[in-house]
C-alpha positions as CSV (number, residue, x, y, z in Angstrom):
1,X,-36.6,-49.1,-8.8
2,X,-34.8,-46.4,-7.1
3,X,-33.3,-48.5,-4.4
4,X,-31.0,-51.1,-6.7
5,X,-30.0,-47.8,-8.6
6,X,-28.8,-46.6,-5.7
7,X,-27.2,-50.0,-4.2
8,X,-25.3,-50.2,-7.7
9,X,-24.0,-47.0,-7.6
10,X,-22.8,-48.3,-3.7
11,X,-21.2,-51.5,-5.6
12,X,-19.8,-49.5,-8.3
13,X,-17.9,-47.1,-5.8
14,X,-16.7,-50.2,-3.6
15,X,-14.9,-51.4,-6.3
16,X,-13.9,-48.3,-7.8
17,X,-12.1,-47.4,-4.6
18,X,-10.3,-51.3,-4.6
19,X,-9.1,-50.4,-8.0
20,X,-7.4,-47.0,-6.6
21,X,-5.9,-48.7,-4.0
22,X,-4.9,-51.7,-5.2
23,X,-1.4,-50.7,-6.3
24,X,-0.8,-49.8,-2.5
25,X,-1.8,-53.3,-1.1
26,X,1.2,-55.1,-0.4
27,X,0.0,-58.8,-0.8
28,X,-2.0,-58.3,-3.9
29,X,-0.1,-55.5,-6.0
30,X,2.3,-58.5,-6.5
31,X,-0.2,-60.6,-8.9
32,X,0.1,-57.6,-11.3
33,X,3.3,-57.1,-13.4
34,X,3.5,-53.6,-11.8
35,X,3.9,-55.0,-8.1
36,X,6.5,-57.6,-9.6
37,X,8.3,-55.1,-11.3
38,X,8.5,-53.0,-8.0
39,X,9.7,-55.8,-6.1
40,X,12.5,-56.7,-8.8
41,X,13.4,-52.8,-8.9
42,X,13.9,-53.0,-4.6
43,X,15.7,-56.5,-5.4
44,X,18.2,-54.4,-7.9
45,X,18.5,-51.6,-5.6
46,X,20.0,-54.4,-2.8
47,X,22.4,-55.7,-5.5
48,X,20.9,-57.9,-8.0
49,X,17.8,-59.9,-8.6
50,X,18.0,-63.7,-9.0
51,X,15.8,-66.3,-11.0
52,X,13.9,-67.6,-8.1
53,X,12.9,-64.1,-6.8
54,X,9.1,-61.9,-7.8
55,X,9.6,-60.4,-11.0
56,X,12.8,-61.5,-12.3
57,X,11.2,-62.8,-15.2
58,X,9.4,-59.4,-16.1
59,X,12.5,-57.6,-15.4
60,X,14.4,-59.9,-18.1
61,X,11.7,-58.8,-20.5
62,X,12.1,-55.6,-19.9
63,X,16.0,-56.1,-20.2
64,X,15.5,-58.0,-23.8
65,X,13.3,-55.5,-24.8
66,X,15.3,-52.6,-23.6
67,X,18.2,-54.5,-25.9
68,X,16.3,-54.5,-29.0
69,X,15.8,-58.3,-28.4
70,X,18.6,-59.8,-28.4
71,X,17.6,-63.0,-27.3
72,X,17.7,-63.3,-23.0
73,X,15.3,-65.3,-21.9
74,X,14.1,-65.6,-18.2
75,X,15.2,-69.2,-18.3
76,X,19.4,-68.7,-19.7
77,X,19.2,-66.1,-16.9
78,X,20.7,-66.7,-13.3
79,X,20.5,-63.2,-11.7
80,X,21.2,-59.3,-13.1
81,X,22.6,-57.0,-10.8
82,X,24.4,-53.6,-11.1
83,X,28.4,-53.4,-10.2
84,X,31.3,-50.8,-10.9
85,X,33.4,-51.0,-14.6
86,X,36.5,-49.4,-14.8
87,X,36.2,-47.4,-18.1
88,X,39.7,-45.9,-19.4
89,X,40.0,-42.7,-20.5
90,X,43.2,-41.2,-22.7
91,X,43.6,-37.6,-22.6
92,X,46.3,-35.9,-24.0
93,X,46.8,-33.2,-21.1
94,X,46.3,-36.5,-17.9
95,X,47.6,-39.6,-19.8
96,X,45.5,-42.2,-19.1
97,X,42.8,-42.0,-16.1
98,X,40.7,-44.8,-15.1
99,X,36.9,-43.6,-13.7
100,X,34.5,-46.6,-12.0
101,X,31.0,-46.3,-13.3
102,X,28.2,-48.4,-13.2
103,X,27.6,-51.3,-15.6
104,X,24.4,-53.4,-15.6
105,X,25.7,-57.7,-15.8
106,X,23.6,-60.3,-16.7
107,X,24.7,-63.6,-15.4
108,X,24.0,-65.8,-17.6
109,X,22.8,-69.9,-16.2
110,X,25.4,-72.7,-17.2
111,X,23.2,-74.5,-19.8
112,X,22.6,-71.6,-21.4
113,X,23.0,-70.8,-25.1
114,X,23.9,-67.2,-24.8
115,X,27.6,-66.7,-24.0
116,X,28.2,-64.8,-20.6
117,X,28.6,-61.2,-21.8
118,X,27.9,-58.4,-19.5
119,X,25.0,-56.3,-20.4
120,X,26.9,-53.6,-20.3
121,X,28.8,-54.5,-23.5
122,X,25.0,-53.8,-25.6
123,X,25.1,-50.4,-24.2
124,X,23.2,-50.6,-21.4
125,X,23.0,-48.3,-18.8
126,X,21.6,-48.2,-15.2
127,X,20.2,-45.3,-15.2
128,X,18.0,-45.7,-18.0
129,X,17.0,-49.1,-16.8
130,X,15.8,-47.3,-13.8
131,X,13.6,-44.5,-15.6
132,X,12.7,-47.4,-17.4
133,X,11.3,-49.7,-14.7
134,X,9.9,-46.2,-13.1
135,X,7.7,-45.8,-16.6
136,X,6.2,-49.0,-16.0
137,X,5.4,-49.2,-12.9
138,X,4.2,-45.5,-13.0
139,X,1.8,-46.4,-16.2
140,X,0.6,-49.3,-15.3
141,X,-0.5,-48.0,-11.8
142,X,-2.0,-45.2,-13.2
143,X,-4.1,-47.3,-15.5
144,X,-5.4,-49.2,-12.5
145,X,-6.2,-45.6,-10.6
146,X,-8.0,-44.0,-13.7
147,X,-10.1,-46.9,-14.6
148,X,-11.3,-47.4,-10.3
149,X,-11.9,-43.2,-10.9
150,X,-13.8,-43.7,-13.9
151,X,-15.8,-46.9,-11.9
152,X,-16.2,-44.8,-9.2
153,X,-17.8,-41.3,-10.6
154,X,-20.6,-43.7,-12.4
155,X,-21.4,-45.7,-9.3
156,X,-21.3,-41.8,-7.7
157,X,-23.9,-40.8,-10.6
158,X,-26.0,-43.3,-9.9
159,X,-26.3,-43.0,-6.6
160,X,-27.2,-39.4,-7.2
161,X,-29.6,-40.6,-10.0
162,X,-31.5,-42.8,-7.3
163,X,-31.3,-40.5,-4.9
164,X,-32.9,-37.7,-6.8
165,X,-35.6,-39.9,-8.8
C-alpha cells in the first residue's frame, strides 16, 4: 500500500515541477496565451506586430479591451506598432513648440469596417499598453507556478506519508 503512495507522490512532483517550468520552455509556453502574448510584446518591441504573427490576435484583445471595446477585431486588423506623433504645444512664454512622443497605430485591413484611425486618437498610450501586457503575462505565469507548487507539496506529502507508514 505504501509503495503506490509513495510512487504518486513521485508522479504528483513530476508534474508539479513541469507546471513551474513550463512558462520558461520555449516551444510550449507558446500554446498558452501567456507565451503568445510574450512573443507579440518582443514583436512590438521590434516595431509592430502583424496579423500572421503568434499572438497578434490576443494582443488585439487586449487592445479592444484596453479601449473599452470599441469594436477591433483580430480579423479588420493588419498590424499595430508603436511610432513617434508630433504633439504641439502653445505656451505663452515659447510660442509654439512641437515635442515627438510615442503614439500606438492600429492599421487597420482594407475590407475593414472600422475607418483607419490611429489608436492613439482613443487615448492610448504605450506605456500603459506595456504594464499592461507585463500584468498578463506576469498573472498568468504565476498561476501556472502556484498551481505546479501546490501539485508539488502534495505529491511531496505523500511521499513523506508512504515513507513514514
Amino acid at each position: 500500500m505504501t509503495n503506490w503512495i509513495i510512487a504518486l507522490g513521485l508522479a504528483l512532483d513530476i508534474v508539479g515541477a513541469f507546471l513551474i517550468a513550463l512558462p520558461d520552455l520555449p516551444h510550449l509556453k507558446t500554446r498558452f496565451r501567456f507565451g503568445r502574448l510574450r512573443k507579440a510584446q518582443r514583436k512590438m518591441e521590434l516595431g509592430g506586430v502583424t496579423e500572421d504573427e503568434i499572438g497578434f490576435e490576443e494582443l488585439v484583445e487586449l487592445v479592444d479591451e484596453r479601449q473599452n471595446n470599441i469594436g477591433i477585431e483580430p480579423g479588420d486588423v493588419d498590424k499595430i506598432e508603436f511610432g513617434p506623433t508630433e504633439n504641439i504645444n502653445f505656451d505663452s512664454s515659447d510660442g509654439v513648440t512641437t515635442e515627438v512622443a510615442a503614439s500606438l497605430t492600429v492599421e487597420y485591413a482594407e475590407d475593414a469596417e472600422t475607418p483607419e484611425i490611429p489608436i492613439s486618437s482613443h487615448k492610448m498610450n504605450p506605456n500603459s499598453l506595456y504594464s499592461i501586457l507585463f500584468r498578463d503575462i506576469e498573472s498568468d505565469e504565476r498561476k501556472f507556478r502556484a498551481g505546479g507548487f501546490i501539485i508539488l507539496s502534495t505529491g511531496f506529502a505523500l511521499q513523506l506519508i508512504g515513507t513514514l507508514s
